[in-house]
PDB file of N, CA, C and O in Angstrom, chain B, residues numbered from 101:
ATOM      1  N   UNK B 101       0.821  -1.190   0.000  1.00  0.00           N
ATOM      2  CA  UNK B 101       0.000   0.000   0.000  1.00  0.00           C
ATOM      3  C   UNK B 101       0.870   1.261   0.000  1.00  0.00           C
ATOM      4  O   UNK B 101       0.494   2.302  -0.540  1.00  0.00           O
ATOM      5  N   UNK B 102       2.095   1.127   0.650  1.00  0.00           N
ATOM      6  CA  UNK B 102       3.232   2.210   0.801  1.00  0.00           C
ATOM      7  C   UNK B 102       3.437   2.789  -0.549  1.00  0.00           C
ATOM      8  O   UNK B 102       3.398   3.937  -0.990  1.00  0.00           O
ATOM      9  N   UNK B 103       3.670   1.617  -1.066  1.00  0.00           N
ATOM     10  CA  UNK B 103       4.182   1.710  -2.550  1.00  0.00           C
ATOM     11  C   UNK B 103       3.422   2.410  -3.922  1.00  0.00           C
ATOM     12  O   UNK B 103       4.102   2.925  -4.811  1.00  0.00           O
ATOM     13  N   UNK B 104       2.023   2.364  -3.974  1.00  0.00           N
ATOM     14  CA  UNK B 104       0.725   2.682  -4.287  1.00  0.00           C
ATOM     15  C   UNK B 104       0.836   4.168  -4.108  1.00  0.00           C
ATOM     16  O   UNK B 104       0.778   4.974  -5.037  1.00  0.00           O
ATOM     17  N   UNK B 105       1.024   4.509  -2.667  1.00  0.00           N
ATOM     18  CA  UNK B 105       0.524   5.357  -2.144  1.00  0.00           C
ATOM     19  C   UNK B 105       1.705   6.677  -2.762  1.00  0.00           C
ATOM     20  O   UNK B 105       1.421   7.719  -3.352  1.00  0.00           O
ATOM     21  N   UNK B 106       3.079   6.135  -2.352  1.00  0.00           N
ATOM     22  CA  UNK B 106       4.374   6.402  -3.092  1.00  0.00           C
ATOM     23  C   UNK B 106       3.750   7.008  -4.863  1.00  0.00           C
ATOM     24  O   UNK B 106       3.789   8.115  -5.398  1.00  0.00           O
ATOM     25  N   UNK B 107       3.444   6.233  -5.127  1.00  0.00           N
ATOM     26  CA  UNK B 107       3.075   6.078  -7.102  1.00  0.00           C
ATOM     27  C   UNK B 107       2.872   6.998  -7.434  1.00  0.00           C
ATOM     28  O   UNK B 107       3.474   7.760  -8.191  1.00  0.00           O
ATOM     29  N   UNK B 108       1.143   7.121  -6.414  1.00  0.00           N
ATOM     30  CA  UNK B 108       0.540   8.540  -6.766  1.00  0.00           C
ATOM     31  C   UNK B 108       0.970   9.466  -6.169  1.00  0.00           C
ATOM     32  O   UNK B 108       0.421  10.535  -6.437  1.00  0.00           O
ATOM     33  N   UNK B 109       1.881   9.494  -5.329  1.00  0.00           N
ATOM     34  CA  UNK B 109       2.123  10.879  -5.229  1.00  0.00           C
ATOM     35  C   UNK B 109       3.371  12.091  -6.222  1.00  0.00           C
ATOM     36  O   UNK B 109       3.668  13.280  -6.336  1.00  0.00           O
ATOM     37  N   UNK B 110       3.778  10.500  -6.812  1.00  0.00           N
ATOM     38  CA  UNK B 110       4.861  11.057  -7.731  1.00  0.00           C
ATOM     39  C   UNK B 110       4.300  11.247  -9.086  1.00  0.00           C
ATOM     40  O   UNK B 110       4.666  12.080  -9.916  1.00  0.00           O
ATOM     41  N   UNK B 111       3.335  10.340  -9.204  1.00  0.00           N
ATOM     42  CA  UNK B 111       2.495  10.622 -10.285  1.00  0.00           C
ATOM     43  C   UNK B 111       1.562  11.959 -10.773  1.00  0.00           C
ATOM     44  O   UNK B 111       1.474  12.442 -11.902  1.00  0.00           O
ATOM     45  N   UNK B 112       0.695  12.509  -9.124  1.00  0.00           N
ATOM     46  CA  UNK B 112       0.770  13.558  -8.891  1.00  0.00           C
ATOM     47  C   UNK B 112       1.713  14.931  -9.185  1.00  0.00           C
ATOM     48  O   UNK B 112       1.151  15.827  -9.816  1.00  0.00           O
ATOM     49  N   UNK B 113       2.889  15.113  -8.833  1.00  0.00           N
ATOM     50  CA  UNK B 113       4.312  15.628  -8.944  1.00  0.00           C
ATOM     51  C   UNK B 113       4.541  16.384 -10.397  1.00  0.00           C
ATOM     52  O   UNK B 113       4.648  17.507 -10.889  1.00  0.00           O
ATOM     53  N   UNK B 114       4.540  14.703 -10.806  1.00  0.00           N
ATOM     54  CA  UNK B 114       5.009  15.048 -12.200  1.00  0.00           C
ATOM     55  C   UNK B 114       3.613  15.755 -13.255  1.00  0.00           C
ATOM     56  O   UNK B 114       3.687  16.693 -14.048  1.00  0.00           O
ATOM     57  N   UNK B 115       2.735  15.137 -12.994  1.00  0.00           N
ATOM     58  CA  UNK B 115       1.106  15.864 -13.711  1.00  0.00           C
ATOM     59  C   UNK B 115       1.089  17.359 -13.198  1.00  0.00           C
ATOM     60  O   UNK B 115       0.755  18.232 -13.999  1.00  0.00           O
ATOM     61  N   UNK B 116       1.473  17.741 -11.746  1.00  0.00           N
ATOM     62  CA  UNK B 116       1.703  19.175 -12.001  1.00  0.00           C
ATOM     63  C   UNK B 116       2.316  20.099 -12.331  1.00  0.00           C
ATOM     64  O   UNK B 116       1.896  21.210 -12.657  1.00  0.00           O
ATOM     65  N   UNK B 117       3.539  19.657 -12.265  1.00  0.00           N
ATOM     66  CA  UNK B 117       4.783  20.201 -13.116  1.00  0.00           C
ATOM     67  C   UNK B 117       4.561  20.742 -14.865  1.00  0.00           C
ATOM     68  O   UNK B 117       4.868  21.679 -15.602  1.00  0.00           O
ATOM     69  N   UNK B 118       3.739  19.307 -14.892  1.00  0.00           N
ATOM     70  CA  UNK B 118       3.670  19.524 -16.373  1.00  0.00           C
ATOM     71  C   UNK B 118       2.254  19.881 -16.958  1.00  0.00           C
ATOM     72  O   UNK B 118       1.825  19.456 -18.031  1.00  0.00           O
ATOM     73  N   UNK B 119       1.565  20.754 -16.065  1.00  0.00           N
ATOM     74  CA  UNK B 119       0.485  21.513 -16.533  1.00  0.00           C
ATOM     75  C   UNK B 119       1.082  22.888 -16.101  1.00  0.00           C
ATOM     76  O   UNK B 119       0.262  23.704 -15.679  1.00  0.00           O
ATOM     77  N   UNK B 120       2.123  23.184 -16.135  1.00  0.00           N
ATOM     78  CA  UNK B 120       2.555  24.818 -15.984  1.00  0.00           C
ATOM     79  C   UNK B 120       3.069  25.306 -17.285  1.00  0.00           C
ATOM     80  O   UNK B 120       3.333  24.494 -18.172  1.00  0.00           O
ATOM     81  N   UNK B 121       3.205  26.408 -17.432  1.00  0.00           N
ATOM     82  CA  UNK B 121       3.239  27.371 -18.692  1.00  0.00           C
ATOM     83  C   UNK B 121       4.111  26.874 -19.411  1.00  0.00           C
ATOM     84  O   UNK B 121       4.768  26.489 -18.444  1.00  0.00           O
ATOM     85  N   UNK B 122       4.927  26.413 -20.580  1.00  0.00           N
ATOM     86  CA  UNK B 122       5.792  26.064 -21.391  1.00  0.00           C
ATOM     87  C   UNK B 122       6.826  27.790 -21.206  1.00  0.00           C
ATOM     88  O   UNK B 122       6.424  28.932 -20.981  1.00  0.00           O
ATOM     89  N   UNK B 123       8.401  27.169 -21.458  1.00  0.00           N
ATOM     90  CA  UNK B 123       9.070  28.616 -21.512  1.00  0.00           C
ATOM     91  C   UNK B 123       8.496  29.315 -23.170  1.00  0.00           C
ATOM     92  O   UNK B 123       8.681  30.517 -23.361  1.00  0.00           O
ATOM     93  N   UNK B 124       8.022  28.715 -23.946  1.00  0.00           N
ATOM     94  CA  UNK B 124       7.444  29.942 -25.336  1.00  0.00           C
ATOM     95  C   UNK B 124       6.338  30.434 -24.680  1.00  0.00           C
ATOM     96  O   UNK B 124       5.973  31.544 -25.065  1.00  0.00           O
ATOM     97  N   UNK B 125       5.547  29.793 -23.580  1.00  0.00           N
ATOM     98  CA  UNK B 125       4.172  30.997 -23.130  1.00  0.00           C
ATOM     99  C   UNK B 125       4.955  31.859 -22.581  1.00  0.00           C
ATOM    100  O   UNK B 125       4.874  33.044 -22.904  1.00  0.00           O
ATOM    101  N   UNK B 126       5.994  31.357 -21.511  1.00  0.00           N
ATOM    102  CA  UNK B 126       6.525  32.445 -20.375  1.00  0.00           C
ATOM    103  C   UNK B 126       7.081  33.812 -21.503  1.00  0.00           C
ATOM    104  O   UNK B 126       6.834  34.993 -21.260  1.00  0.00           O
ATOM    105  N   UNK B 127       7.741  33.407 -22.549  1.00  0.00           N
ATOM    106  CA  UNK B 127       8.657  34.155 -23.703  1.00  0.00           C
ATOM    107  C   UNK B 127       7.376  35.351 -24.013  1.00  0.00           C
ATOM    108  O   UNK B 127       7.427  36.551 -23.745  1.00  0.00           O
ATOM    109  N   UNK B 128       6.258  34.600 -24.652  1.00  0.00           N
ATOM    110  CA  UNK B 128       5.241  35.060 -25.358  1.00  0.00           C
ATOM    111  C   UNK B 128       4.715  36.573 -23.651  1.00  0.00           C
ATOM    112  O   UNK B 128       5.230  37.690 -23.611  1.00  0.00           O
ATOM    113  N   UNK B 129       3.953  36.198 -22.871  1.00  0.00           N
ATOM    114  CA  UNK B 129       3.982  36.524 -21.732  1.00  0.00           C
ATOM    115  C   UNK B 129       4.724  37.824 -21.332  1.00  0.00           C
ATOM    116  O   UNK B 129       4.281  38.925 -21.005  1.00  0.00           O
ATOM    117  N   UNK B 130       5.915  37.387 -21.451  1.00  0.00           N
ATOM    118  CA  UNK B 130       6.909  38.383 -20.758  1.00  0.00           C
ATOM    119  C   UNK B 130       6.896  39.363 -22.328  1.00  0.00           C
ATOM    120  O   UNK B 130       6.467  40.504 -22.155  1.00  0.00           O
ATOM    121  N   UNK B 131       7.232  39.090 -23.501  1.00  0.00           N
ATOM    122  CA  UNK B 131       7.062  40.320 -24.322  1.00  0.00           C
ATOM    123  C   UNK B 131       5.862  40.984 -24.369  1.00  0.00           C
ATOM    124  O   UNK B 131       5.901  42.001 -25.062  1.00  0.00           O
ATOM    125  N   UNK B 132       4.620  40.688 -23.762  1.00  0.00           N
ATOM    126  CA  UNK B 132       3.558  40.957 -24.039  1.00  0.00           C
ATOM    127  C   UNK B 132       3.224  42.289 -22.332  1.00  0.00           C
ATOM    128  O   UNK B 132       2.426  43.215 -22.187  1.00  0.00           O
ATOM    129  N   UNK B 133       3.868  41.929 -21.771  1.00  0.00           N
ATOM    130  CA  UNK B 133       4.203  42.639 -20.312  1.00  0.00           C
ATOM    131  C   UNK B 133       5.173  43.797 -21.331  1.00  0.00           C
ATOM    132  O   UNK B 133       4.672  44.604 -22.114  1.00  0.00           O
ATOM    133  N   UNK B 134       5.931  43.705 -21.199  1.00  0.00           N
ATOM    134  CA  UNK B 134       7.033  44.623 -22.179  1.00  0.00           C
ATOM    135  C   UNK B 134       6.757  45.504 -22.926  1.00  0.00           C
ATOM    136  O   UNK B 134       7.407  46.547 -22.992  1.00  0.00           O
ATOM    137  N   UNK B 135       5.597  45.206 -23.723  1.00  0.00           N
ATOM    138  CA  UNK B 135       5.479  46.100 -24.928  1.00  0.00           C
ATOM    139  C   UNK B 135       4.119  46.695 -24.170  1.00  0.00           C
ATOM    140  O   UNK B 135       3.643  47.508 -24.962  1.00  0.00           O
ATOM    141  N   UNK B 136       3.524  46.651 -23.307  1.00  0.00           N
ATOM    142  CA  UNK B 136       2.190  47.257 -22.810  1.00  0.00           C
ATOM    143  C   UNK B 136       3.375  48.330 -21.880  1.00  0.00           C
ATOM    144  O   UNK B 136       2.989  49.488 -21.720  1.00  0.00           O
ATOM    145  N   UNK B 137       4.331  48.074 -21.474  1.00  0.00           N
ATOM    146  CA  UNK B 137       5.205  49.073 -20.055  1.00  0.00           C
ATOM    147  C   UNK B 137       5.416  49.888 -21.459  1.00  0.00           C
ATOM    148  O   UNK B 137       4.963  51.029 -21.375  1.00  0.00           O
ATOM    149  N   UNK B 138       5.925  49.613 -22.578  1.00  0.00           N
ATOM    150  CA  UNK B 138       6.623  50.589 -23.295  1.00  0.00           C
ATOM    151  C   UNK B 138       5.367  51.365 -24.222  1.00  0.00           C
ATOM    152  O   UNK B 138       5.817  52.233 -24.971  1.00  0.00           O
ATOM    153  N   UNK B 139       4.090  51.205 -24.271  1.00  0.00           N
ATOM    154  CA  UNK B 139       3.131  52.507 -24.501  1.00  0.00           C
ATOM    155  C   UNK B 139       3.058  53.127 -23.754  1.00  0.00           C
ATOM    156  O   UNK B 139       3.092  54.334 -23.993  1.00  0.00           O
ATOM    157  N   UNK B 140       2.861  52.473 -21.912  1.00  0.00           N
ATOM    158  CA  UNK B 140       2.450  53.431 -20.975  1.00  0.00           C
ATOM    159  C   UNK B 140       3.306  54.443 -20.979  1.00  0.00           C
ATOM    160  O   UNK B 140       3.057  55.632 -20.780  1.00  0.00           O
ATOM    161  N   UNK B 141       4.698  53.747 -21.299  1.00  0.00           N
ATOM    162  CA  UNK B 141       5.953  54.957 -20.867  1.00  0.00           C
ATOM    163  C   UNK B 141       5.432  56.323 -21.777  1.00  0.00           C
ATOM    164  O   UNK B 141       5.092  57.420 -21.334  1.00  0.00           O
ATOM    165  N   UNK B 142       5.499  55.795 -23.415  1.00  0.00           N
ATOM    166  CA  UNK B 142       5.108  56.963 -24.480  1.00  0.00           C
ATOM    167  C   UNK B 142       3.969  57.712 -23.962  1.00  0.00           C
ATOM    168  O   UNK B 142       3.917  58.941 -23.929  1.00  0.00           O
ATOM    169  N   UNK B 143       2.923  56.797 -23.501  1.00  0.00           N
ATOM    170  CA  UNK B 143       1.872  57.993 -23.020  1.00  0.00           C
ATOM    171  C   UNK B 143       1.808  58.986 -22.413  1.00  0.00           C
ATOM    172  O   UNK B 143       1.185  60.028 -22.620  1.00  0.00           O
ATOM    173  N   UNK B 144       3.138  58.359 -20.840  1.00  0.00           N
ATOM    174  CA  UNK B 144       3.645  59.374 -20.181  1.00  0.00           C
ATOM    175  C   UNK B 144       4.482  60.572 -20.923  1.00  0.00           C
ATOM    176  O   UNK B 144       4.404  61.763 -20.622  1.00  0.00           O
ATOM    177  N   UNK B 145       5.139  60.121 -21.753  1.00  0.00           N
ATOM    178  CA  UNK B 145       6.000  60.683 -22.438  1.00  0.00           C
ATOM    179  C   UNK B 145       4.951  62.224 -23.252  1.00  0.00           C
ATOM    180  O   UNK B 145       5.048  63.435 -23.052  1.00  0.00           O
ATOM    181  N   UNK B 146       3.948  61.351 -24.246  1.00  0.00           N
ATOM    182  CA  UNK B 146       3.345  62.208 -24.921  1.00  0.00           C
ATOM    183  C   UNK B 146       2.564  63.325 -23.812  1.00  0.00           C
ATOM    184  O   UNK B 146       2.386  64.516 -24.066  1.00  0.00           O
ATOM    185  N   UNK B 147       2.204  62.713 -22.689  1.00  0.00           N
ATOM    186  CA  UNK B 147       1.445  63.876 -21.341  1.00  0.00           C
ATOM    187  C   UNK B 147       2.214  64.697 -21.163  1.00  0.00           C
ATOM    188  O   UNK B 147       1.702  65.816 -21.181  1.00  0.00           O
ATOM    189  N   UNK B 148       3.231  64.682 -20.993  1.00  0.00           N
ATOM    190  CA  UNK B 148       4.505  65.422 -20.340  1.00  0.00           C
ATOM    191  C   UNK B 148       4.656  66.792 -21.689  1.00  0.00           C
ATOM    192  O   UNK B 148       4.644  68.020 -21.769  1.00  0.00           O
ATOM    193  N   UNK B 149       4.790  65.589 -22.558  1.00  0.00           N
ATOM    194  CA  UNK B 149       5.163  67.152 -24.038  1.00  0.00           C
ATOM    195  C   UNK B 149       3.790  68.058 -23.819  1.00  0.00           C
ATOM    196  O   UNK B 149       3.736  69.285 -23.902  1.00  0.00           O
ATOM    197  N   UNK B 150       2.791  67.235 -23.545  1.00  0.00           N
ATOM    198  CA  UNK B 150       1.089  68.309 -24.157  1.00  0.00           C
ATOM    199  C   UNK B 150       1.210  69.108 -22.592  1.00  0.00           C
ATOM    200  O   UNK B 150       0.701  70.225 -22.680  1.00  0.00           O
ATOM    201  N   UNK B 151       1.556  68.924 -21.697  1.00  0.00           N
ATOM    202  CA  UNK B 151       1.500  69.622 -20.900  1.00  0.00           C
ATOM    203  C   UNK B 151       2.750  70.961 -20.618  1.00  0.00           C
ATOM    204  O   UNK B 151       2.681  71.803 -19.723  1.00  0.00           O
ATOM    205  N   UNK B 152       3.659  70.858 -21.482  1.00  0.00           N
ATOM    206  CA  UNK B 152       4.676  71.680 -21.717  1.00  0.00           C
ATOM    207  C   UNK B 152       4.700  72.299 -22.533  1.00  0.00           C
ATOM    208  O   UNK B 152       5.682  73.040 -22.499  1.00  0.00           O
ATOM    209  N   UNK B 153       3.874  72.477 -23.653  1.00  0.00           N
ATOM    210  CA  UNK B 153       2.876  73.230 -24.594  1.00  0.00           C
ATOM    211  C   UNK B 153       2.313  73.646 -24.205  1.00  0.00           C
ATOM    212  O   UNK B 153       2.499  74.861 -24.127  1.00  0.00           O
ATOM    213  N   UNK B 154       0.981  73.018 -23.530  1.00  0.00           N
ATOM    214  CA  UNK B 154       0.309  74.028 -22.798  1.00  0.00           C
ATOM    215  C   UNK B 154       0.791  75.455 -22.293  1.00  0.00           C
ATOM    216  O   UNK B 154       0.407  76.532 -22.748  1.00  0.00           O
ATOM    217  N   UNK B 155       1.812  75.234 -21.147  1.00  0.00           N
ATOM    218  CA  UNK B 155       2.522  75.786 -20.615  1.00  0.00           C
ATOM    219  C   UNK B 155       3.042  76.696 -21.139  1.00  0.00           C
ATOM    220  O   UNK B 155       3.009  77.737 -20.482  1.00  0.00           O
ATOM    221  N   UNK B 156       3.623  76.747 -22.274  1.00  0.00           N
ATOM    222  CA  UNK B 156       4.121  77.859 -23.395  1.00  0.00           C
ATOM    223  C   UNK B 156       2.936  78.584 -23.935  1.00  0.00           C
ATOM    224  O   UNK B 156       3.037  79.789 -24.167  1.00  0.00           O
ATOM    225  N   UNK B 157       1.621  77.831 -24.193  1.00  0.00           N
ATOM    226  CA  UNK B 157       1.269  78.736 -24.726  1.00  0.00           C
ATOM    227  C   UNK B 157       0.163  79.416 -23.890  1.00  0.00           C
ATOM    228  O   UNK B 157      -0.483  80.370 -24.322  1.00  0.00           O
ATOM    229  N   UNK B 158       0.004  78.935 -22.809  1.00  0.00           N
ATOM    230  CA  UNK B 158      -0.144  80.535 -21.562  1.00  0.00           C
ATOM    231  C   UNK B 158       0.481  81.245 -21.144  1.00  0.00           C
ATOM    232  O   UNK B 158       0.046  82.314 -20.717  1.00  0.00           O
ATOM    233  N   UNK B 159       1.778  80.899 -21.112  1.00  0.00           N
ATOM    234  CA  UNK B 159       2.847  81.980 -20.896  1.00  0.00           C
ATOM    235  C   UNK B 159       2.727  82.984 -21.682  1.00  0.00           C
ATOM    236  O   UNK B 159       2.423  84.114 -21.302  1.00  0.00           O
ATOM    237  N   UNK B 160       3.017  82.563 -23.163  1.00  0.00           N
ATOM    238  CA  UNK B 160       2.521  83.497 -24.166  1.00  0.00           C
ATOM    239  C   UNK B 160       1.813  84.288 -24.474  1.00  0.00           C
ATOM    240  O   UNK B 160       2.145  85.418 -24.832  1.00  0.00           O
ATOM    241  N   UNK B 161       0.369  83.741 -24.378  1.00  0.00           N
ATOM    242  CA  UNK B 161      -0.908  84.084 -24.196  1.00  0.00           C
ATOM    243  C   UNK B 161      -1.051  85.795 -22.991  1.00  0.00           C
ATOM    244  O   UNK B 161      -1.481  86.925 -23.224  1.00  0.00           O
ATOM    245  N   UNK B 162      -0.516  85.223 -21.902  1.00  0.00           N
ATOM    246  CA  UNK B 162      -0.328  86.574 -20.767  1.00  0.00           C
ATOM    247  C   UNK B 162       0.743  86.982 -21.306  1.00  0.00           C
ATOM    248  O   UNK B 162       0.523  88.192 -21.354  1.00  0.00           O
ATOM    249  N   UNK B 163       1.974  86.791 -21.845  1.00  0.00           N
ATOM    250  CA  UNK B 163       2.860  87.968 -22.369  1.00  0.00           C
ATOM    251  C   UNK B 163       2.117  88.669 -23.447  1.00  0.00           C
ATOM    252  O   UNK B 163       2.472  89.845 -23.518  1.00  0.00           O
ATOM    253  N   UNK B 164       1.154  88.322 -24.356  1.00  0.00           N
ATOM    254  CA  UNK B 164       0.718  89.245 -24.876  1.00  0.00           C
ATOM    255  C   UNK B 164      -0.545  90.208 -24.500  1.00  0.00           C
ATOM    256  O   UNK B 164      -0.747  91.314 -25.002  1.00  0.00           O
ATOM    257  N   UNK B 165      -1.395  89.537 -23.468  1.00  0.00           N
ATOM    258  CA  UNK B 165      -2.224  90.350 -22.586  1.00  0.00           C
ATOM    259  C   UNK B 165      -1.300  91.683 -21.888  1.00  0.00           C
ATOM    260  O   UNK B 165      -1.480  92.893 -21.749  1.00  0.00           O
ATOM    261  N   UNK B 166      -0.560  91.005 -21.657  1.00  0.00           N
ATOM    262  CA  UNK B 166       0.561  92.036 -20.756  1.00  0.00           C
ATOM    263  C   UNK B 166       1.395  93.309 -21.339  1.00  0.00           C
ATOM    264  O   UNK B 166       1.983  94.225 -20.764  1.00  0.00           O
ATOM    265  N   UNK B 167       1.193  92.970 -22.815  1.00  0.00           N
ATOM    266  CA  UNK B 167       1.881  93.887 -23.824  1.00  0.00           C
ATOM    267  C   UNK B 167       0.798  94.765 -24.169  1.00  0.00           C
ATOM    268  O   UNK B 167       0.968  95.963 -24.396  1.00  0.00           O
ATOM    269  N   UNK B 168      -0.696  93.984 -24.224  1.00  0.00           N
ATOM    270  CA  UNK B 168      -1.521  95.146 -25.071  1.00  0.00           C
ATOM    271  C   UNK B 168      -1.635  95.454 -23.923  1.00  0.00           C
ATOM    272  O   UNK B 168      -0.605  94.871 -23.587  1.00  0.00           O
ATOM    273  N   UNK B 169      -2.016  95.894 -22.950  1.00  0.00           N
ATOM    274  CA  UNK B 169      -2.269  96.355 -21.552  1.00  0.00           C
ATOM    275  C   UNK B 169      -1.353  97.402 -21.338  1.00  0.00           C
ATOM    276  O   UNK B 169      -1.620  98.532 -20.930  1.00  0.00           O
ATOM    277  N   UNK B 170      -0.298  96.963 -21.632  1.00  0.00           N
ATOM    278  CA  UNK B 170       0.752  98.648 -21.367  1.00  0.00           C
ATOM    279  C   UNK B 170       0.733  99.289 -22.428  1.00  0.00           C
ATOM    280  O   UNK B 170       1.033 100.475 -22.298  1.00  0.00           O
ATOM    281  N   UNK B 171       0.363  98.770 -23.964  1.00  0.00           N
ATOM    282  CA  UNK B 171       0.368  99.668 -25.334  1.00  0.00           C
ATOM    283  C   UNK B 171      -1.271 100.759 -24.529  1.00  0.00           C
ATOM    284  O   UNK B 171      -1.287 101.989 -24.557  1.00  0.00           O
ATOM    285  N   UNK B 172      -2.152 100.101 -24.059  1.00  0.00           N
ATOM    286  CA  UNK B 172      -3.514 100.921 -23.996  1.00  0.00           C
ATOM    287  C   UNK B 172      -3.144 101.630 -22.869  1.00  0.00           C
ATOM    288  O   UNK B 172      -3.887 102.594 -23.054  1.00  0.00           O
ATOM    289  N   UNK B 173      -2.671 101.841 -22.034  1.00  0.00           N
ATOM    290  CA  UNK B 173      -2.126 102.823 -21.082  1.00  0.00           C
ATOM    291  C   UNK B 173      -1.278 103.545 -21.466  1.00  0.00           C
ATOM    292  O   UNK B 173      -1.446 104.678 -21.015  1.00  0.00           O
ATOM    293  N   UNK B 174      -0.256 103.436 -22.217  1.00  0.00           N
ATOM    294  CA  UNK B 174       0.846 104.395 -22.631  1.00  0.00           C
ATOM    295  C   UNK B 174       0.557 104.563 -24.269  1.00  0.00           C
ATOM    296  O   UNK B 174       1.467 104.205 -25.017  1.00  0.00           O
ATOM    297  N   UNK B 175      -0.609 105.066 -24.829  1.00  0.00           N
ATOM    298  CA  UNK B 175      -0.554 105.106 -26.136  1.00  0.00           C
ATOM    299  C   UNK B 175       0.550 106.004 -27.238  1.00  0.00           C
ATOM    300  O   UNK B 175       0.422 107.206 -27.004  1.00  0.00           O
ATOM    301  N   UNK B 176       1.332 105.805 -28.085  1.00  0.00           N
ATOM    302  CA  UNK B 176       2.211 106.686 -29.284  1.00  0.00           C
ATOM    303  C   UNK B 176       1.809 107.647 -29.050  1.00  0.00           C
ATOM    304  O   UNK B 176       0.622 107.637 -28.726  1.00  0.00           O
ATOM    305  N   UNK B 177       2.413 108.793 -29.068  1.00  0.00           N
ATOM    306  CA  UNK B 177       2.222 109.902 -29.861  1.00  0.00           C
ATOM    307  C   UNK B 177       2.723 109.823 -31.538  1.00  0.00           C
ATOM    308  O   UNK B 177       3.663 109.344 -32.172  1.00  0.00           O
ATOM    309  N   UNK B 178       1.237 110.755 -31.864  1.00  0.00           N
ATOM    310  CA  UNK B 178       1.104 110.679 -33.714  1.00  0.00           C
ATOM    311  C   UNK B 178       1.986 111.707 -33.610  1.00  0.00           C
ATOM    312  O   UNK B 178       1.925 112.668 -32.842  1.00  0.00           O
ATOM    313  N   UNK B 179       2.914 111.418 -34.530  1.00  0.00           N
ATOM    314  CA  UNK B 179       3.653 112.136 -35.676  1.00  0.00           C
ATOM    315  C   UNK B 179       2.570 113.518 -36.545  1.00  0.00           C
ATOM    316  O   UNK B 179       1.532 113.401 -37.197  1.00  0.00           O
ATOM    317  N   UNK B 180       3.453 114.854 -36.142  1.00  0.00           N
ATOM    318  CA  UNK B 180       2.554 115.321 -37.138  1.00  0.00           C
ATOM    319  C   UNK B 180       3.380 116.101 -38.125  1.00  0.00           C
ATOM    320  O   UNK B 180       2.844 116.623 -39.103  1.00  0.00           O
TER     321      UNK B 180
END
C-alpha cells in the first residue's frame, strides 16, 4: 500500500509540473508585459510634451495680454 501510495504521489508531482506554462508561453507573456510598459511609458512621455505646450502657450498668451495692456495705457504719440 506504501508503494501505491508512493506512485501517486509522484504521479501527482510530475502531472503538475507539467500543466505549468511552457518557456514559449513564459517568452510570449513576458514580451507581451514589455510592450504594454513601453506605450504606458510613451503615453507618459506624450502627457509630459502636451502639458509643456500648454505651458508655453499661456505663458505666451499673458505675455501678450501684458503687452496690449501697457500699449492701452501708454498710447504713441502721432507724428505730425
Amino acid at each position: 500500500m506504501k508503494k501505491l501510495f508512493a506512485l501517486f504521489i509522484v504521479a501527482g508531482m510530475v502531472a503538475f509540473v507539467a500543466c505549468g506554462p511552457s518557456a514559449k508561453e513564459k517568452a510570449a507573456e513576458k514580451a507581451k508585459q514589455d510592450s504594454i510598459a513601453q506605450a504606458d511609458s510613451m503615453r507618459k512621455v506624450d502627457s509630459i510634451a502636451l502639458i509643456e505646450k500648454a505651458k508655453q502657450d499661456s505663458v505666451a498668451k499673458a505675455d501678450s495680454i501684458a503687452k496690449a495692456a501697457t500699449e492701452k495705457k501708454a498710447p504713441e504719440k502721432k507724428k505730425k
